[in-house]
N, CA, C and O atoms as a GROMACS GRO file, in nm:
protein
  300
    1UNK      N    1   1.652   2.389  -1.073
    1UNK     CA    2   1.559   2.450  -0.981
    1UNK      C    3   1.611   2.429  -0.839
    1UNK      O    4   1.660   2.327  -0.790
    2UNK      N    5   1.595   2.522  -0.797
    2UNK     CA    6   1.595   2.504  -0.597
    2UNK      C    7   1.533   2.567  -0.485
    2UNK      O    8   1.512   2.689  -0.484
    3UNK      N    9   1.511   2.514  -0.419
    3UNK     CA   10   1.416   2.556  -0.330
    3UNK      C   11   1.448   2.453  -0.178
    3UNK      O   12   1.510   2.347  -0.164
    4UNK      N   13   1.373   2.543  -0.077
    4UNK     CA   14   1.398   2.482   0.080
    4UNK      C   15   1.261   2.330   0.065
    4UNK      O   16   1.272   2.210   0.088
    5UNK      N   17   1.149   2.410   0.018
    5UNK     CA   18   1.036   2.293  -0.017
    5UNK      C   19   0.980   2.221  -0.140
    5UNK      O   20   0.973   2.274  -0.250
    6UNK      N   21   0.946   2.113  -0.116
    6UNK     CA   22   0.881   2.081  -0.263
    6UNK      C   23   0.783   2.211  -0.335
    6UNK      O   24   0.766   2.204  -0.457
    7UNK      N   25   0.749   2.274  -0.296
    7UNK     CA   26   0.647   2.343  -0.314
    7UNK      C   27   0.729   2.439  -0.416
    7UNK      O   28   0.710   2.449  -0.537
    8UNK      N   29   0.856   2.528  -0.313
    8UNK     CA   30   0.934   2.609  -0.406
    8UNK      C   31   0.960   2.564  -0.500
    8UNK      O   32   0.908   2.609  -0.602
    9UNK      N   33   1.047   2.461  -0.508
    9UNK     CA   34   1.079   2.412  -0.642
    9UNK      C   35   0.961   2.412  -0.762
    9UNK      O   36   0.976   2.457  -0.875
   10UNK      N   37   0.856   2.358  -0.715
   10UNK     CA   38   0.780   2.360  -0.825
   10UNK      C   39   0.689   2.476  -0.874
   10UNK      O   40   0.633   2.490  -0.982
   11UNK      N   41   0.690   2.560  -0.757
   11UNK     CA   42   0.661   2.734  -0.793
   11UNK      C   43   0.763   2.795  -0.879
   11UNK      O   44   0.734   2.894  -0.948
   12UNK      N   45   0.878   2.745  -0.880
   12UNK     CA   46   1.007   2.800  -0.914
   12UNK      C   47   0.984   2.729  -1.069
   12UNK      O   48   0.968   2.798  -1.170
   13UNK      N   49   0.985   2.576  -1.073
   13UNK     CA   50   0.960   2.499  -1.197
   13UNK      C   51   0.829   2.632  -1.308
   13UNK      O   52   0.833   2.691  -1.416
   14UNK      N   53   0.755   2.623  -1.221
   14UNK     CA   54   0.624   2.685  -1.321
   14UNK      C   55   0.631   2.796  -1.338
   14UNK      O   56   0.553   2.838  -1.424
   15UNK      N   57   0.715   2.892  -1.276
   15UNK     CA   58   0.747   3.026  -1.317
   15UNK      C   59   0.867   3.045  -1.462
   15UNK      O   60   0.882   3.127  -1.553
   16UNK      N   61   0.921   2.943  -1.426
   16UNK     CA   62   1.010   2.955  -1.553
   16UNK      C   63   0.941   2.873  -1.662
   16UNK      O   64   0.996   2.894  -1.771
   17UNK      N   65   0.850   2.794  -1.669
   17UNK     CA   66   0.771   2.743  -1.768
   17UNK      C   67   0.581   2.743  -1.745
   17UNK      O   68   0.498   2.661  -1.705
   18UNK      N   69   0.579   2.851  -1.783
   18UNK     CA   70   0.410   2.843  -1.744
   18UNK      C   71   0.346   2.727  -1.770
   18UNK      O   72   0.293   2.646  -1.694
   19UNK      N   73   0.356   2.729  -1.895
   19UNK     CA   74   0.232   2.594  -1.943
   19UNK      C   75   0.225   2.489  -1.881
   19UNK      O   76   0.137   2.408  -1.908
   20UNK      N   77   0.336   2.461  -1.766
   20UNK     CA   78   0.322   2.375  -1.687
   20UNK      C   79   0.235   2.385  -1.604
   20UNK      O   80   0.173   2.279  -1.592
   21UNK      N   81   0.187   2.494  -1.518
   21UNK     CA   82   0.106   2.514  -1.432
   21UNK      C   83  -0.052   2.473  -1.410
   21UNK      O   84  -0.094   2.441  -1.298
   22UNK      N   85  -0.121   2.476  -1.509
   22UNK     CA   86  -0.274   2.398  -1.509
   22UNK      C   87  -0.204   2.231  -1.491
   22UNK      O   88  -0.278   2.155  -1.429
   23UNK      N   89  -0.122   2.194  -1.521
   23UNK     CA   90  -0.080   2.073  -1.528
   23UNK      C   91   0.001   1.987  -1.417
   23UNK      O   92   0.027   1.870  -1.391
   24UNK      N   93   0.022   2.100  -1.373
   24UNK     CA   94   0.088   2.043  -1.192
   24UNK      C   95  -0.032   2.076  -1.090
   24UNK      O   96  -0.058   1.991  -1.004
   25UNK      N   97  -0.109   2.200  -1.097
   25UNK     CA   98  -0.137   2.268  -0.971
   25UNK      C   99  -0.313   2.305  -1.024
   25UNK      O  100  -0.349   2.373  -1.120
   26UNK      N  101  -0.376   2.250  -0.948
   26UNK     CA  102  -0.563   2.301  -0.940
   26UNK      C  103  -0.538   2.457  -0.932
   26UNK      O  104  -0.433   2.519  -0.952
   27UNK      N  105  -0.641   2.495  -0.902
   27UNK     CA  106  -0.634   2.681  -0.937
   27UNK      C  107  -0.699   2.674  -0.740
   27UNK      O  108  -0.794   2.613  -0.691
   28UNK      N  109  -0.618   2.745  -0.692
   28UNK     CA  110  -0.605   2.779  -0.562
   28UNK      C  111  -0.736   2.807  -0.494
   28UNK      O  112  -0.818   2.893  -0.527
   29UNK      N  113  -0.745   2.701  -0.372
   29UNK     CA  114  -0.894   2.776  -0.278
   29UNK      C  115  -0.924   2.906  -0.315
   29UNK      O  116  -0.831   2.962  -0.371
   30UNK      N  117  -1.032   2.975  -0.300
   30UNK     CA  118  -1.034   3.107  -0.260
   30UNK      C  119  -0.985   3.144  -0.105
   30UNK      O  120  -1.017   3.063  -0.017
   31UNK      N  121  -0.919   3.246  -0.071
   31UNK     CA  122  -0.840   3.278  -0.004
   31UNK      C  123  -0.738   3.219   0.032
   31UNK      O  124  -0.694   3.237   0.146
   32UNK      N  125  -0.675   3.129  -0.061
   32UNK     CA  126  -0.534   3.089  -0.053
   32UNK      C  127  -0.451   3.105  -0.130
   32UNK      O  128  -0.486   3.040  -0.228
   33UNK      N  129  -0.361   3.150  -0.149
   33UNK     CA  130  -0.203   3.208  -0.237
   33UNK      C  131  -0.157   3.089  -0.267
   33UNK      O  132  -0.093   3.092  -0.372
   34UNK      N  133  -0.164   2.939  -0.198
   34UNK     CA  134  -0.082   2.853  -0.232
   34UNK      C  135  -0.139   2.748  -0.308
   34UNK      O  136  -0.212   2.680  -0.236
   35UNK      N  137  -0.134   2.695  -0.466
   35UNK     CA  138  -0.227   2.640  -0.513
   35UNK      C  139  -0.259   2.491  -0.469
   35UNK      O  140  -0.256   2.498  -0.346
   36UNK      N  141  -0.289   2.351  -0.507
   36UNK     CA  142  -0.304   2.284  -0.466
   36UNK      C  143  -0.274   2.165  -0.539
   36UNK      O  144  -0.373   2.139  -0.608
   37UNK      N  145  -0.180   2.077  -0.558
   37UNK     CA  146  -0.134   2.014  -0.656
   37UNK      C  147  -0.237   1.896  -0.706
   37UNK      O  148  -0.286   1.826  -0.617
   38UNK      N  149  -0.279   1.862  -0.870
   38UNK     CA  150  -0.371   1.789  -0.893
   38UNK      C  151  -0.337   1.661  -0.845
   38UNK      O  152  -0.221   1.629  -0.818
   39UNK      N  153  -0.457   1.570  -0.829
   39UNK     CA  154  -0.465   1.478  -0.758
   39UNK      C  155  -0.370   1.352  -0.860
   39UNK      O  156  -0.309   1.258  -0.810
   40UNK      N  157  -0.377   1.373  -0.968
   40UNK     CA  158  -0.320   1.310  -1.075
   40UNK      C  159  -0.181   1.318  -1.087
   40UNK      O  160  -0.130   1.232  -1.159
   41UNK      N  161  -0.101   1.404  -1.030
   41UNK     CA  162   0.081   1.424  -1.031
   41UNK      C  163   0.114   1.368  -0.939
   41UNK      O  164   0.075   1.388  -0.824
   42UNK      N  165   0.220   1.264  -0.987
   42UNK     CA  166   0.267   1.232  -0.848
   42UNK      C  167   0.418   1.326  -0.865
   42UNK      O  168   0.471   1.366  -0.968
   43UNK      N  169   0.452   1.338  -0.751
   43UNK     CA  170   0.587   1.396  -0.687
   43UNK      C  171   0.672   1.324  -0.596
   43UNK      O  172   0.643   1.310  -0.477
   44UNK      N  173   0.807   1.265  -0.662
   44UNK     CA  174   0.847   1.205  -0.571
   44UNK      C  175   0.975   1.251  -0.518
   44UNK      O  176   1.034   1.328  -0.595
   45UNK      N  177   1.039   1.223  -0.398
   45UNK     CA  178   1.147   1.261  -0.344
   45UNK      C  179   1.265   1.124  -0.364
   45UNK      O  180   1.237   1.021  -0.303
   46UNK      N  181   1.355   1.124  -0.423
   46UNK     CA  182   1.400   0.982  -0.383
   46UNK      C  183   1.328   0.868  -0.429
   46UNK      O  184   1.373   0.765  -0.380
   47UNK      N  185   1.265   0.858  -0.481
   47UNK     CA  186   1.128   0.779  -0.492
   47UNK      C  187   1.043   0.717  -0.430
   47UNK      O  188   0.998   0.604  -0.451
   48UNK      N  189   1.010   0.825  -0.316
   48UNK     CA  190   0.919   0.837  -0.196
   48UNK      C  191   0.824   0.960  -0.266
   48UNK      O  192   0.866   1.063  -0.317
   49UNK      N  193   0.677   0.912  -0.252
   49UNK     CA  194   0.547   0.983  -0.300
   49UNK      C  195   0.549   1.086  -0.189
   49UNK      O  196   0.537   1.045  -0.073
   50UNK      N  197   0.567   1.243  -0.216
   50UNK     CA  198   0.558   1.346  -0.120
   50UNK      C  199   0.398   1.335  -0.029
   50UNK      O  200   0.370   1.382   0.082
   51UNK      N  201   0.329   1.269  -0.106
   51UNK     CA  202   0.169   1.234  -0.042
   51UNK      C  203   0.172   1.177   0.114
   51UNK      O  204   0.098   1.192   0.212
   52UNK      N  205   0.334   1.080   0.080
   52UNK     CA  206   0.333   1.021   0.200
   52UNK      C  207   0.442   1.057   0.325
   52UNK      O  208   0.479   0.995   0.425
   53UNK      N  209   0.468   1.162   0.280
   53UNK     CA  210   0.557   1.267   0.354
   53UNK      C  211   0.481   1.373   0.380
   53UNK      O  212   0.370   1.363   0.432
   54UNK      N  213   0.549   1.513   0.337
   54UNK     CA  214   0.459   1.659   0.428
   54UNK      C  215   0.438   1.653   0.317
   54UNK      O  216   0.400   1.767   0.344
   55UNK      N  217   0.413   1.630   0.164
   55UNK     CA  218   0.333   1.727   0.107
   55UNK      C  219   0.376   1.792   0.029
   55UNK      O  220   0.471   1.752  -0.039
   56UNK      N  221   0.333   1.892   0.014
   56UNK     CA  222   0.435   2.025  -0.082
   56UNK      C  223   0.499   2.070   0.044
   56UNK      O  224   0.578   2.163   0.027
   57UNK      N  225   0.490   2.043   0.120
   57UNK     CA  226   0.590   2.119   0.252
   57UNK      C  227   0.672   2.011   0.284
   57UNK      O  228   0.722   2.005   0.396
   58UNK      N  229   0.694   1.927   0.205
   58UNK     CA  230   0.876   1.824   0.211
   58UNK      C  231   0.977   1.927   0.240
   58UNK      O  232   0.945   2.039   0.200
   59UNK      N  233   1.054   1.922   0.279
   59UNK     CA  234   1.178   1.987   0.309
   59UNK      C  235   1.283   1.907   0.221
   59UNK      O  236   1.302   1.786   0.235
   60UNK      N  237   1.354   1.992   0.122
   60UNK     CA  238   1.447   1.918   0.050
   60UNK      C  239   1.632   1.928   0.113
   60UNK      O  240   1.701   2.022   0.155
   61UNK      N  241   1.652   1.802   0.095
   61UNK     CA  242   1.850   1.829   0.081
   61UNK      C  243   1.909   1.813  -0.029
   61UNK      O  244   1.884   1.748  -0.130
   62UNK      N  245   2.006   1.892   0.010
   62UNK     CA  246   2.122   1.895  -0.093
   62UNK      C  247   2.136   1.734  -0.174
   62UNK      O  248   2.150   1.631  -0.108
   63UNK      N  249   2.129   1.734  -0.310
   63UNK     CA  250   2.158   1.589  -0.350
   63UNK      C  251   1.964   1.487  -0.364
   63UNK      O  252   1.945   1.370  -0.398
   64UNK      N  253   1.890   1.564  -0.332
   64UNK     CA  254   1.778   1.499  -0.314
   64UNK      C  255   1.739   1.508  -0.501
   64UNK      O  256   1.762   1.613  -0.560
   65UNK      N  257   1.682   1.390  -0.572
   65UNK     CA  258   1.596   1.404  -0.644
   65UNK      C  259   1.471   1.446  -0.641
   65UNK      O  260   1.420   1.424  -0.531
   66UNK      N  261   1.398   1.501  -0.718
   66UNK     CA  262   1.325   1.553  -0.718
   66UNK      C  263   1.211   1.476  -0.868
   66UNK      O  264   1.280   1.448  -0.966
   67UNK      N  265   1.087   1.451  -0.883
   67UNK     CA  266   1.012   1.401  -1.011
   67UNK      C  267   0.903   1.451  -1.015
   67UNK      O  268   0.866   1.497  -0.907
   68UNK      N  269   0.818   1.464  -1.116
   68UNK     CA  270   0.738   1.511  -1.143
   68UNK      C  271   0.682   1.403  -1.270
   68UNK      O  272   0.712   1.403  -1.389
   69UNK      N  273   0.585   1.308  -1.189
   69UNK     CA  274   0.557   1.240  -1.309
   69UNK      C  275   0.399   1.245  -1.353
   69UNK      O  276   0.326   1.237  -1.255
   70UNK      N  277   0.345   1.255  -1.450
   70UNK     CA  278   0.211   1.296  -1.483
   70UNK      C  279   0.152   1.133  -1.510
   70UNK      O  280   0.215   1.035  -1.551
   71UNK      N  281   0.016   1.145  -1.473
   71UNK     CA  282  -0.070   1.043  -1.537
   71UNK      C  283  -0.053   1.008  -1.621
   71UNK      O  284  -0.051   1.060  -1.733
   72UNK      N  285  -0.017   0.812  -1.552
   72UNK     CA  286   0.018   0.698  -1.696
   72UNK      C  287  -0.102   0.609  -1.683
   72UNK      O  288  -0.173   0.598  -1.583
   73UNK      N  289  -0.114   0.546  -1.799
   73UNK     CA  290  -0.202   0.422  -1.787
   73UNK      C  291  -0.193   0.337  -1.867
   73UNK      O  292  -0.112   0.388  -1.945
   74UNK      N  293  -0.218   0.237  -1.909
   74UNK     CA  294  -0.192   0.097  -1.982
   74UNK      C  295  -0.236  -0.028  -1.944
   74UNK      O  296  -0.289  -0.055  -1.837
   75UNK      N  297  -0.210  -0.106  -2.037
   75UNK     CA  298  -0.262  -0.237  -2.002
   75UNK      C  299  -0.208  -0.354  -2.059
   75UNK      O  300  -0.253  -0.464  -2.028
   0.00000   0.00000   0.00000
């Protein structure tokens, strides 16, 4: 996948695999095109939480990892 933002990439991720999509992304405000990622995914850059960066509007580089990790829990 590639993209300039986190966001592309993972628009890009869910276009080539739908069923991912209820599973990354809430179903979009009304009047917004851009959906809203569930509160439950984390996304990391490097293994920096995009939460604590821009967001889905991270700006990626060349060589950057990219994760997508879904809700764990245990004990």
């Amino acid at each position: 996948m590639s993209g300039e933002k986190v966001i592309d990439v993972l628009l890009s991720l869910t276009e080539k695999y739908p069923e991912l999509e209820p599973l990354i992304f809430e179903q979009p405000e009304e009047g917004s095109e851009i959906p809203a990622m569930r509160g439950s995914i984390n996304v990391l850059i490097n293994g920096n939480n995009v939460r604590h960066l821009d967001g889905l509007d991270t700006l990626l580089s060349d060589g950057d990892e990219l994760a997508v990790l879904p809700p764990v829990s245990g004990g």
